[in-house]
C-alpha positions in Angstrom: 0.0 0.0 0.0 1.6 3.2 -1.2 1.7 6.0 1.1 -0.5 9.2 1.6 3.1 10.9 0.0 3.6 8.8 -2.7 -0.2 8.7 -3.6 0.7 12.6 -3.6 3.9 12.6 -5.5 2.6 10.2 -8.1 -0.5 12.6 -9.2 2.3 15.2 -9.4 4.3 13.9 -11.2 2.0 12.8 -13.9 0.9 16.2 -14.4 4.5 17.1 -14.5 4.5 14.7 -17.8 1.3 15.7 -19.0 0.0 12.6 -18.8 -3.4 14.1 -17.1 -5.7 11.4 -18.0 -3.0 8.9 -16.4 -3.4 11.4 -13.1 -7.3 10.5 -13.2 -6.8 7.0 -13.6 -4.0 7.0 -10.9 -6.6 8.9 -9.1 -9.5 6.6 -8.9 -7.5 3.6 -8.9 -6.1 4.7 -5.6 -7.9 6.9 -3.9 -9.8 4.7 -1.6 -6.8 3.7 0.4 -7.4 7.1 1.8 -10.6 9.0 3.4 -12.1 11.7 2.0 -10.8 14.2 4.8 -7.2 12.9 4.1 -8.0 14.1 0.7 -9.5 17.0 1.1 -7.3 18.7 3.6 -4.4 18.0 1.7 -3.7 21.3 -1.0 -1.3 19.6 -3.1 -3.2 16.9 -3.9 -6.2 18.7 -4.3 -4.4 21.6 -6.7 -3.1 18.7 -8.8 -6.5 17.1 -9.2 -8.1 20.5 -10.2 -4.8 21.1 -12.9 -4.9 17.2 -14.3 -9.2 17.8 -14.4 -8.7 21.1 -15.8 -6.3 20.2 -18.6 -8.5 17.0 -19.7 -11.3 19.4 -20.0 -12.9 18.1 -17.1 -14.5 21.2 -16.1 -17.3 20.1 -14.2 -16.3 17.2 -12.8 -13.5 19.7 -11.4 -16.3 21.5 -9.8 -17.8 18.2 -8.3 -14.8 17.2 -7.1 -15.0 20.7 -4.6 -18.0 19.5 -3.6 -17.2 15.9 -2.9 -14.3 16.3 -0.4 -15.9 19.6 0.9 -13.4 22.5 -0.6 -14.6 25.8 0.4 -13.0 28.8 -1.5 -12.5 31.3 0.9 -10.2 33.4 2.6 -8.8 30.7 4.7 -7.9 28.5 1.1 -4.2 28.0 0.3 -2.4 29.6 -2.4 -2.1 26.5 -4.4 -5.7 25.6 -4.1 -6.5 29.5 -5.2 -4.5 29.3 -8.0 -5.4 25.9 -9.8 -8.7 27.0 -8.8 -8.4 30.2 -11.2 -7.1 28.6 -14.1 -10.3 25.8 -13.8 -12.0 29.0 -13.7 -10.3 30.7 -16.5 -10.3 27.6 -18.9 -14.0 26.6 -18.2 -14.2 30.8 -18.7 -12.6 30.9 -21.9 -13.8 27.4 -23.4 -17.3 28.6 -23.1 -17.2 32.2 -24.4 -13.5 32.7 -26.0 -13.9 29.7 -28.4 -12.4 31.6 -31.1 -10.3 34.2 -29.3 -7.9 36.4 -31.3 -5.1 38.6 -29.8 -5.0 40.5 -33.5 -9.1 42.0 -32.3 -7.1 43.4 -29.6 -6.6 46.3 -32.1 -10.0 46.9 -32.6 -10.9 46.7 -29.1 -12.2 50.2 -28.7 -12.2 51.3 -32.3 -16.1 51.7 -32.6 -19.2 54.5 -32.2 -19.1 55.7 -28.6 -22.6 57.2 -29.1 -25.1 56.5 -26.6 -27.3 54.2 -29.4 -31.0 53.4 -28.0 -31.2 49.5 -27.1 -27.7 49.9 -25.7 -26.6 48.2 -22.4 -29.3 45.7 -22.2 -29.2 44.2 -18.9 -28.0 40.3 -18.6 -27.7 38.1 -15.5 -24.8 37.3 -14.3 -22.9 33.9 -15.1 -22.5 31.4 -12.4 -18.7 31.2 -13.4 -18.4 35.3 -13.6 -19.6 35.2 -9.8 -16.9 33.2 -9.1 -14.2 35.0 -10.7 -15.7 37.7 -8.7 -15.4 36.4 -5.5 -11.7 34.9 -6.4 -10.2 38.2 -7.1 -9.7 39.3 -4.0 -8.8 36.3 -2.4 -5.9 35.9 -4.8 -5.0 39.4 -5.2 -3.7 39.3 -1.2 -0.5 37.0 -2.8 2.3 39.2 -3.9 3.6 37.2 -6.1 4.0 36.6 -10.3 2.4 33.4 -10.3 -1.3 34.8 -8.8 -1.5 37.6 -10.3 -1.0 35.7 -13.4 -4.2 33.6 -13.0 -5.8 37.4 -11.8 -4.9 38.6 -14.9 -6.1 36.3 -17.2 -9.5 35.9 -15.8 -9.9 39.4 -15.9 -8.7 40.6 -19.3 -11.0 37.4 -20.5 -14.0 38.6 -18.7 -14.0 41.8 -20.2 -12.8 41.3 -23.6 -16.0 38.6 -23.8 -18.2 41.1 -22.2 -17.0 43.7 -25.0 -17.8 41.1 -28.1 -21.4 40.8 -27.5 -23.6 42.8 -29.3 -25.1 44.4 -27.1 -22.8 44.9 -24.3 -24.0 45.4 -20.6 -21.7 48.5 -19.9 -22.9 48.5 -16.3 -21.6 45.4 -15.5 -18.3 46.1 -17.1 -18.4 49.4 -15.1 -18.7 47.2 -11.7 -16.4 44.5 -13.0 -13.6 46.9 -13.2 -14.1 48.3 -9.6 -14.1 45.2 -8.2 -9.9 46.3 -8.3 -8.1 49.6 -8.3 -5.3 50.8 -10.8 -2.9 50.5 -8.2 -3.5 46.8 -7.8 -2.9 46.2 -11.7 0.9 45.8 -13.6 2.2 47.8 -16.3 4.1 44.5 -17.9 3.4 44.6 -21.4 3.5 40.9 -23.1 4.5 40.4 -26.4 3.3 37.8 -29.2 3.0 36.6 -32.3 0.5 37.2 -34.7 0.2 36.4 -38.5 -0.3 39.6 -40.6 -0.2 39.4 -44.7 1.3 35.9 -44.4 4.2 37.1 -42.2 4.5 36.3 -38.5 5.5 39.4 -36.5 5.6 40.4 -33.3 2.8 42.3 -31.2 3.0 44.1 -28.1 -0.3 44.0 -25.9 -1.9 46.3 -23.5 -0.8 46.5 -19.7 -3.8 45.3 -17.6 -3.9 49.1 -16.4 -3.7 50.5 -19.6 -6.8 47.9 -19.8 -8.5 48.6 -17.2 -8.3 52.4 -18.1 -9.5 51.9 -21.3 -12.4 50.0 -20.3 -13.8 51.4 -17.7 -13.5 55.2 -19.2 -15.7 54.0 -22.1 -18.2 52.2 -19.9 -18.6 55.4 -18.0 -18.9 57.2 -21.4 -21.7 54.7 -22.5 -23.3 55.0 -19.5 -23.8 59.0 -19.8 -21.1 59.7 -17.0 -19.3 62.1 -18.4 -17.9 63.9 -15.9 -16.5 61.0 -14.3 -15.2 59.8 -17.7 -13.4 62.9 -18.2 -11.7 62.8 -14.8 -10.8 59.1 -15.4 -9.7 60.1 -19.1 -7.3 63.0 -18.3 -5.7 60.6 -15.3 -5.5 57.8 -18.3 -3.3 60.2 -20.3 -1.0 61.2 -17.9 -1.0 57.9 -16.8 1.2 56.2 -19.5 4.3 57.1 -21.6 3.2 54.5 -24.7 -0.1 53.8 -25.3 -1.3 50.5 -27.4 -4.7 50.1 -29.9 -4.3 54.0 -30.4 -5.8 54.4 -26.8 -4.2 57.5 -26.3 -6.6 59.1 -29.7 -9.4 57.1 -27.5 -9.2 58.7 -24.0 -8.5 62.1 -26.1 -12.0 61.5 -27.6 -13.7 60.6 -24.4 -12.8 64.1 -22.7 -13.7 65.8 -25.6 -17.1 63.8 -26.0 -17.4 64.8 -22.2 -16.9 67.9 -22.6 -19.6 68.2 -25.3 -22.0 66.7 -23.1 -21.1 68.4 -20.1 -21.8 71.5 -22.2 -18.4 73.1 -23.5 -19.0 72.6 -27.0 -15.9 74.9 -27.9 -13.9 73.0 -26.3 -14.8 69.6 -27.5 -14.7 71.2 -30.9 -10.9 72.0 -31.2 -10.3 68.7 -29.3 -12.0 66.5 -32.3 -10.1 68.8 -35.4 -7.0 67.5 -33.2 -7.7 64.2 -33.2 -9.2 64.5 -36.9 -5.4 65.2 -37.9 -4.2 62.0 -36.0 -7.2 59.5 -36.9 -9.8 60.2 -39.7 -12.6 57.8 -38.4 -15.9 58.4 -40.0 -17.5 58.6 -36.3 -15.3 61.5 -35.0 -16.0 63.3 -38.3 -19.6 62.6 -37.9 -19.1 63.8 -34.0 -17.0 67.2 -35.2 -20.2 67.7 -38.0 -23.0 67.6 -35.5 -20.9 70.6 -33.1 -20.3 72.3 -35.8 -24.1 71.9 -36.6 -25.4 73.0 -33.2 -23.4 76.0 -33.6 -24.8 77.2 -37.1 -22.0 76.2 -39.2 -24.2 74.4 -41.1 -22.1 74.5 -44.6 -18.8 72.8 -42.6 -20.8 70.1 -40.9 -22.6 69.0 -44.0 -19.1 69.2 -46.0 -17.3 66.9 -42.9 -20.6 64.2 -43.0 -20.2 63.6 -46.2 -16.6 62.9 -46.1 -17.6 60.6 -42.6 -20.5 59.4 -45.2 -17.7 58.3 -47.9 -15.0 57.1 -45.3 -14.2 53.5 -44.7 -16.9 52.0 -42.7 -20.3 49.9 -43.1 -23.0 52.1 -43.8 -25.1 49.7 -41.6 -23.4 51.7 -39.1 -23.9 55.0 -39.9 -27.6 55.3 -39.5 -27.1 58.2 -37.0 -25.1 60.1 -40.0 -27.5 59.5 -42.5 -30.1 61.1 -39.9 -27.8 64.2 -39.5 -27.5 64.5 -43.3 -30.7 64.5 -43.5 -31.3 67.0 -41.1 -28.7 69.6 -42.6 -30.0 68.8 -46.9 -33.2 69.8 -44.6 -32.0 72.8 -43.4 -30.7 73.6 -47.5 -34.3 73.2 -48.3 -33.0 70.1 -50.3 -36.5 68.4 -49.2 -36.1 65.4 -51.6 -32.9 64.2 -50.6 -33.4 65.0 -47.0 -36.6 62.7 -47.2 -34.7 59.9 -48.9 -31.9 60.0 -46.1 -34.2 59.8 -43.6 -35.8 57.0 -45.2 -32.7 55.0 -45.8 -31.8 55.2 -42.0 -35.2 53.8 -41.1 -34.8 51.1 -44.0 -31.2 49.7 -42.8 -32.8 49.9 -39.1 -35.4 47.6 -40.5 -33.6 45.1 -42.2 -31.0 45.1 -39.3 -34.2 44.7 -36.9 -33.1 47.5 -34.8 -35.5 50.2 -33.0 -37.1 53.5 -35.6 -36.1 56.1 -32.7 -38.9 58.6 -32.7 -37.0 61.3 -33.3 -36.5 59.6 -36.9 -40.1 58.9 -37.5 -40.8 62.6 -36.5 -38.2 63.5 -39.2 -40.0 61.8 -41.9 -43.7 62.5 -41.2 -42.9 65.8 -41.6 -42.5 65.2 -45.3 -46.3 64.1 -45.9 -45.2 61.0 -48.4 -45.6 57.7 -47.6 -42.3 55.9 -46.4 -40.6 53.7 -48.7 -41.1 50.1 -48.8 -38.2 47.5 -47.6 -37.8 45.8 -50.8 -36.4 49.1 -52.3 -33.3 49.5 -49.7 -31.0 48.5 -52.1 -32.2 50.9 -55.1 -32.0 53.5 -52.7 -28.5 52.6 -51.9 -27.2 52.5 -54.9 -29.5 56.4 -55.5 -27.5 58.0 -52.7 -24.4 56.5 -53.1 -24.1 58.0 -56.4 -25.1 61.4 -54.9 -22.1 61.1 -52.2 -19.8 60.4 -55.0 -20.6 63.2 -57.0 -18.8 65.3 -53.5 -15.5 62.8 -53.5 -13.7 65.0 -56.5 -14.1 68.0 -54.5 -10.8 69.0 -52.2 -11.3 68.3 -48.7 -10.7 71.5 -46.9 -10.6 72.2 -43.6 -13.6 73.7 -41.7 -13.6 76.5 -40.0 -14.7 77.1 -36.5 -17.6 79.7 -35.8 -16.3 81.3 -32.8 -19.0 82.5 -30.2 -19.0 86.5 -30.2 -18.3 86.8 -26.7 -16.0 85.1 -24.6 -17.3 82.5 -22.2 -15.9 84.4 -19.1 -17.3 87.1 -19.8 -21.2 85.3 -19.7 -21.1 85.1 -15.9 -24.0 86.9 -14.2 -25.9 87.2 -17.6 -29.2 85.8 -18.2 -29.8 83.5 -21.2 -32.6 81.4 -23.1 -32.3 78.3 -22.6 -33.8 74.8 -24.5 -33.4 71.6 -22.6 -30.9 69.3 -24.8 -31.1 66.5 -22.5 -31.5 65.5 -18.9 -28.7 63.1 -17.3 -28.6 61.5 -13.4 -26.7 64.8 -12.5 -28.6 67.5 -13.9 -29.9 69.0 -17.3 -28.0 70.1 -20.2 -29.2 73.4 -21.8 -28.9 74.8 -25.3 -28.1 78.0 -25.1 -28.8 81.7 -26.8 -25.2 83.0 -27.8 -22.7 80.7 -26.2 -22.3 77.5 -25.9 -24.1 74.6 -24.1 -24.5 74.6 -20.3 -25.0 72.2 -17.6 -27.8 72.9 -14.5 -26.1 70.9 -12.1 -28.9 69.0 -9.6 -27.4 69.9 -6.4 -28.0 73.8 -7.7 -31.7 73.2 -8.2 -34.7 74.2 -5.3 -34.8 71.3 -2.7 -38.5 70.8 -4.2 -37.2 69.8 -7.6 -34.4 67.6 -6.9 -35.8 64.7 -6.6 -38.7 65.3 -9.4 -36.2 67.2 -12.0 -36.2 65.0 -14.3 -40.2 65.1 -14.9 -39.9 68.7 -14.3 -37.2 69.7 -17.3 -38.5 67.9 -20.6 -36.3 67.9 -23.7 -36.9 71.1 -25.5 -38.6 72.9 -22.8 -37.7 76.7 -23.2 -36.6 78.8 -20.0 -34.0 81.6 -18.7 -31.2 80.7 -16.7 -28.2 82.6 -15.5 -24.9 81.6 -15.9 -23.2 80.9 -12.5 -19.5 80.3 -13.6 -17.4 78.8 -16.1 -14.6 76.2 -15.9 -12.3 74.4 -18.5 -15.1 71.5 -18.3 -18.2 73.9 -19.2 -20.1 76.8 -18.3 -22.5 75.8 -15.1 -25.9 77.4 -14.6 -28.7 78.4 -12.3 -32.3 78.9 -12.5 -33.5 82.6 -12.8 -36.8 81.5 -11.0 -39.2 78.5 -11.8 -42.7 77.8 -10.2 
């Protein structure tokens, strides 16, 4: 009869071979010289039943075999039980949502429309196995050492990078995910790999996990309508880091200018974008740049830079928000028939893709008097419209020009302005405003009486004065003249 150390030693060294199926056999063969305590109190023999389980794709029996001989995972569990426990978790993890994972996607990580689409962040419950990476974290976190934070790592950048992929991601939950640690907790090692590019194998550097983790959670708190805390988090990011990977440095510039425009300093956010324009001439920040220049009257520049976003790479089956504003501005020209038949192509692709008509679109087109345009001719009206955008590509692409505001923004404080509510967020409402540029009416300046009903109280486009309180490099903030 072997002993309880050689019983040990022989998993061990199995697994040392890769002979993991042997370890099972060895396993049951043996295993009833011993009792199930001796078993279970033992964290070697347990870590190496979990690795030889774990690489034979024994997932759930892995999980039974906790159960069995009574394995808690807590804060009392050893290191070695923590840490084969995390790479059952990261290969079940990965097996079941990272089937085809690509480190080349990396680069397109966060190259996508940052717009706060309707339908977005649909709600999903939470996996059984994401609950238990949650609860791992910090239990494996407490060991200061390469080999844990290893299997932290990997089950982190997995969980997000999975998240991300769906089509509809739940931003929320990526939000919470990534305060579940702090930056300080998270490396700045940077792996390299290899990927295949054009036939050639060549090396690739990948993102730190706190170059991650910045990255993530400042567009989560963009998609979730946070902006100022995504432009607090976004300006930290870029003095953060000396290289940046996947262009995230263009991307955190992006979010503080998007912030900015939301938070109502649309000057701002304008010379930001014609920056970031020069650096990386995405359709979306074009299409961004077009709708401030837009609100601000320059209507001739923004319809000049949408339809260079319009005939820039990129599916059109994504630009169903440009096709809107196009129609808006060829509206605005008193170009009535093409303005109708951009509106309807917007509402066709939405169709076809089965997304939502937003209301604002089916406003838009009833405004017309015609009767919308049937499905079956999306493809005629493609091919319409497309040759109307060509007809622009032989004309130089110039520059716009910024319409500045006539007087300074320091020099609004104290005055009294019309104002039209733009939009109502969690921490206050977002004005449009007579002669300057947007302003925020920050919650915590409104009448005790209001602040918990606001939102009811301050409808989109409702028309009122407010004074301008003071103005800051995030925005000009405001105050109520009087309301009843």
């Amino acid at each position: 009869m072997a002993s309880f150390y050689d019983f040990s030693q022989a998993i061990s060294k199995l697994n040392k071979e890769k002979k993991f199926n042997d370890a099972l056999v060895y396993f049951k063969s043996n295993k009833a010289q011993f009792t199930d305590t001796q078993i279970g109190g033992n964290e070697y023999v347990v870590g190496a039943m979990l690795t030889a389980l774990r690489h034979s794709n024994n997932f759930d029996n892995a999980f039974k075999f906790l159960v069995h001989y009574k394995i808690t995972i807590s804060d009392t569990t050893k290191e070695i039980i923590l840490n084969a426990y995390g790479w059952l978790l990261y290969s079940k993890f990965k097996a079941e949502y990272l089937q085809q994972d690509n480190h080349v996607n990396e680069l397109e990580m966060f190259e996508d429309d940052e717009i706060l689409a309707e339908g977005d962040n649909f709600h999903f419950n939470k996996s059984e196995i994401v609950e238990r990476i949650e609860k791992l974290f910090p239990l494996i976190l407490k060991f200061n050492n390469d080999f844990a934070y290893s299997v932290f790592s990997n089950l982190f950048t997995s969980v997000l990078k999975a998240e991300k992929k769906k089509p509809n991601a739940n931003w929320q939950f990526v939000l919470d995910f990534c305060d579940l640690v702090t930056p300080e907790q998270l490396k700045t090692d940077c792996r390299t790999i290899e990927v295949m590019r054009k036939g050639v194998m060549k090396p690739m550097e990948l993102a730190s996990d706190k170059e991650n983790w910045f990255a993530y959670k400042s567009k989560a708190l963009m998609k979730l309508g946070k902006f100022q805390d995504c432009y607090d988090l976004s300006k930290i990011a870029i003095e953060s880091f000396e290289v940046f990977h996947y262009s995230n440095d263009v991307w955190f510039a992006r979010r503080i200018a998007l912030s900015k425009k939301n938070l109502g300093n649309s000057e701002d956010a304008i010379k930001e974008l014609q920056q970031i324009l020069r650096r990386k001439k995405e359709w979306f920040i074009q299409k961004e740049l077009a709708e401030l220049y837009k609100e601000g009257s320059n209507n001739d520049s923004a319809f000049k830079l949408a339809i260079e976003a319009i005939n820039n790479f990129g599916d059109l089956e994504y630009k169903v928000d440009l096709l809107y504003l196009i129609g808006e501005l060829l509206k605005a020209k008193g170009q009535d028939d093409l303005s109708f038949k951009h509106f309807s192509l917007s509402r066709l692709i939405r169709i076809s893709e089965e997304w939502n008509t937003p209301s604002k679109l089916s406003s838009a087109l009833s405004q017309f008097g015609k009767e919308n345009i049937p499905v079956d001719k999306l493809k005629e009206l493609k091919s319409e419209l497309k040759k109307y955008w060509d007809s622009f590509k032989h004309l130089p692409i110039t520059k716009p020009k910024v319409v500045l505001e006539k007087q300074k923004p320091n020099d609004l404080v104290g005055k009294t302005l019309n104002g039209t509510v733009k939009n109502v967020a969690e921490f206050g409402i977002f004005f449009l405003l007579e002669g300057a540029p947007n302003g925020l009416l920050h919650k915590n300046s409104l009448p005790t009486n209001l602040k918990d009903s606001f939102k009811d109280q301050f409808p989109q486009g409702k028309k009122l004065q407010v004074i301008v309180e003071k103005v800051t490099d995030k925005g000009i903030q405001l105050k109520l003249v009087d309301y009843v």
